[in-house]
C-alpha positions as CSV (number, residue, x, y, z in Angstrom):
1,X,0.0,0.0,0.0
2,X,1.2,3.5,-0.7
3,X,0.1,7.1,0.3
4,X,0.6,9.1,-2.4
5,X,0.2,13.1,-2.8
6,X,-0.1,13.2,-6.9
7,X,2.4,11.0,-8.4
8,X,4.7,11.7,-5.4
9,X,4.7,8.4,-2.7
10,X,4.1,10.4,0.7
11,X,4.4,6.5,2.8
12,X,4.9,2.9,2.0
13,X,3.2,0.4,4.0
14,X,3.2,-3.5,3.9
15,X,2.5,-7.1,5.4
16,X,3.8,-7.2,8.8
17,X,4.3,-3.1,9.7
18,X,2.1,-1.5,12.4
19,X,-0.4,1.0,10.3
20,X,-2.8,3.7,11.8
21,X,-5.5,5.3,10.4
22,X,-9.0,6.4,10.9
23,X,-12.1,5.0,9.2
24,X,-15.0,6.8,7.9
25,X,-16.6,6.4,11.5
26,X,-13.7,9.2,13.0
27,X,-13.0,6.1,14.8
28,X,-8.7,5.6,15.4
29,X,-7.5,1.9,14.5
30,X,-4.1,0.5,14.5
31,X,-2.7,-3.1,13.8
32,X,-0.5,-5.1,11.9
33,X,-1.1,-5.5,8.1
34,X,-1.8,-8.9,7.8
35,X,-2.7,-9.2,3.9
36,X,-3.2,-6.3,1.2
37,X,-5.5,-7.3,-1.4
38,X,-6.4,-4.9,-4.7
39,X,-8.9,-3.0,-3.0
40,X,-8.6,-3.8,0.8
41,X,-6.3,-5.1,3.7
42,X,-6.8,-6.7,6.9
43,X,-5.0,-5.8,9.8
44,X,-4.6,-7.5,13.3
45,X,-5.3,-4.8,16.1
46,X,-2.9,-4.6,18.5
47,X,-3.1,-3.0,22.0
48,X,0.1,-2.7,24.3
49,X,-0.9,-2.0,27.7
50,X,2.2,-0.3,29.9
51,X,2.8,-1.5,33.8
52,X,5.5,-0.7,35.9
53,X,6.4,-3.9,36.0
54,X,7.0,-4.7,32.1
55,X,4.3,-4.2,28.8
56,X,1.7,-6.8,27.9
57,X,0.6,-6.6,24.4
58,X,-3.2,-8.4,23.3
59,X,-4.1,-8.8,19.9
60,X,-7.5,-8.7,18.6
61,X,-9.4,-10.7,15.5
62,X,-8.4,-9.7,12.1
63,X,-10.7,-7.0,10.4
64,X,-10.9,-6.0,6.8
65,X,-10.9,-2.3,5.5
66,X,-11.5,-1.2,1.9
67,X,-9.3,1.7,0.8
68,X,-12.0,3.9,0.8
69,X,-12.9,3.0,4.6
70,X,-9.9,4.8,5.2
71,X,-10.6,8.6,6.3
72,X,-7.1,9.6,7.5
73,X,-4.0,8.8,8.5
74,X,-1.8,10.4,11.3
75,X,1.4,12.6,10.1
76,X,4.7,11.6,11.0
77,X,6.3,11.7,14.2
78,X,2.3,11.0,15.8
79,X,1.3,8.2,17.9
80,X,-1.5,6.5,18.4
81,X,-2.5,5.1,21.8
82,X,-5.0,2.9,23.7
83,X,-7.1,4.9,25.7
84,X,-10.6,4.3,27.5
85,X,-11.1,1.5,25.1
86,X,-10.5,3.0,22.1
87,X,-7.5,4.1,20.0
88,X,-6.6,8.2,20.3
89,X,-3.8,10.1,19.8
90,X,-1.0,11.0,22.3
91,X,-0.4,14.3,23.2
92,X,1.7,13.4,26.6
93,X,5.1,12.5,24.5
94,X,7.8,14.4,23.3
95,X,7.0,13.3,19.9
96,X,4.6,15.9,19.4
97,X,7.0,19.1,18.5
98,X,6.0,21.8,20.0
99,X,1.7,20.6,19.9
100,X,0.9,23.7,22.4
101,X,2.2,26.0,19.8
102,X,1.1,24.7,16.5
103,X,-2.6,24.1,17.8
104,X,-2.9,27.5,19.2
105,X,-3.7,26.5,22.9
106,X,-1.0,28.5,24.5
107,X,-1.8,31.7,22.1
108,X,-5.9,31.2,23.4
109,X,-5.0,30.2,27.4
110,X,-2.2,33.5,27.3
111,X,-4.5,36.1,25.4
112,X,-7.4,34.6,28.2
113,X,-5.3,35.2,31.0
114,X,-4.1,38.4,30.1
115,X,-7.6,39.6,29.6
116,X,-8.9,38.4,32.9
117,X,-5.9,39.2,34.7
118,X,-6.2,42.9,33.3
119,X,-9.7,43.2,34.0
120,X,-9.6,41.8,37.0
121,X,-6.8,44.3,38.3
122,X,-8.4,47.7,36.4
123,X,-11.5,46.7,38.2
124,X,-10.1,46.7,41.5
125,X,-7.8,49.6,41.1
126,X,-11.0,51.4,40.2
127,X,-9.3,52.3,36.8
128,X,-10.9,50.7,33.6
129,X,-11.4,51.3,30.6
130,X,-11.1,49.9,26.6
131,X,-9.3,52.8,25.6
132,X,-5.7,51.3,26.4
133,X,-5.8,48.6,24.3
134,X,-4.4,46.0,26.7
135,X,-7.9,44.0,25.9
136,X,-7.4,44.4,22.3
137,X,-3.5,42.7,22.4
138,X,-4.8,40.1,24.4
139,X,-7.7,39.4,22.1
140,X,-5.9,39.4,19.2
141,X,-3.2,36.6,20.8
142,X,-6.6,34.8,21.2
143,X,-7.8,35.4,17.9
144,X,-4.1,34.0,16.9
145,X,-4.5,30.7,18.9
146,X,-8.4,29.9,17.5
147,X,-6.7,30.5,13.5
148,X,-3.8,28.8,14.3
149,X,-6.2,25.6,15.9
150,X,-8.7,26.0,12.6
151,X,-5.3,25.5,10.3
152,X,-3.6,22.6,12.4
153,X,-4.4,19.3,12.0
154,X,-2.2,16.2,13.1
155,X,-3.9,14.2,10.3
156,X,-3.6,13.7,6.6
157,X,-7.2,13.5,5.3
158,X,-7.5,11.0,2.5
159,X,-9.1,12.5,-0.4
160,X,-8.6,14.6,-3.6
161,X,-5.1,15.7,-3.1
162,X,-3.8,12.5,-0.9
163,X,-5.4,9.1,-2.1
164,X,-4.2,5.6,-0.8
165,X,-3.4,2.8,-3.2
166,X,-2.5,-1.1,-3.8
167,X,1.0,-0.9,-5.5
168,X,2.5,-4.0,-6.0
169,X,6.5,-5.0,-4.9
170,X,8.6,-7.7,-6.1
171,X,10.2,-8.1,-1.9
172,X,10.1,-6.3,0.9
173,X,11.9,-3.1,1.0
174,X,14.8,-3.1,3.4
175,X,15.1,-1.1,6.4
């Protein structure tokens, strides 16, 4: 199987790697490709569960997917864990450069704080007003984190520009 972004081959996938993606459903699954077939592939989910003491992995009955079930398909560098009986993505690890950042939520909780902590003071100091423009940095270091949430996505969506496809190899590549 391949990812490909025109004629340009974006990931390679094959029997025996760990693939993610998320059906039509917004639901996460992961597994190992057991078989790709013209149209489809069957993984075998797998869930590794972490102790202090060691890991236990359990794997789960195959499952078949067309390549049109697939919706998306995490970017690189994102992991996929298993979560309140489901499959999500991680956002505790390292492996997430700088998430905080690129999906705005330290631009929104900073331009939030300010405003309420600038408010909050004026109020008491018995000197407010709108005509300082404090409110208006802070909202617009909001207004920053909400477009810079609306552009980020950890995902590639699978559709017109990305599409996923059978290709067939003579071996396995090495690694």
């Amino acid at each position: 199987m391949a990812i490909k972004k025109g004629n340009k081959t974006i990931g390679r996938y094959w029997q025996g790697q760990l693939f993610s993606f998320q059906d039509q459903n917004k639901q996460w699954q992961k597994g190992r490709i057991v078989r790709v077939d013209k149209d489809s592939f069957f993984i075998k989910p797998e869930i590794v569960y972490y102790y202090l003491m060691g890991t236990d992995t359990v794997h789960l009955f195959t499952a078949s997917y067309a390549f049109s079930d697939v919706y998306a398909i995490p970017k690189k560098g994102i992991i996929l864990h298993y979560k309140n009986g489901r499959f999500e993505i991680s956002r505790e690890g390292g492996h997430l450069h700088f998430y905080w950042v690129k999906s705005g939520w330290l631009f929104r909780a900073a331009g939030a704080g300010y405003a309420a902590l600038n408010t909050i003071n004026t109020i008491s100091d018995d000197k407010f007003t709108l005509k300082d423009g404090r409110l208006a940095a802070a909202g617009g270091v909001f207004l920053l984190g909400v477009l810079l949430k609306r552009l980020y996505s950890p995902v590639i969506r699978i559709r017109n520009q990305y599409r996923l496809e059978n290709v067939q190899l003579g071996s396995q590549p090495a690694e």
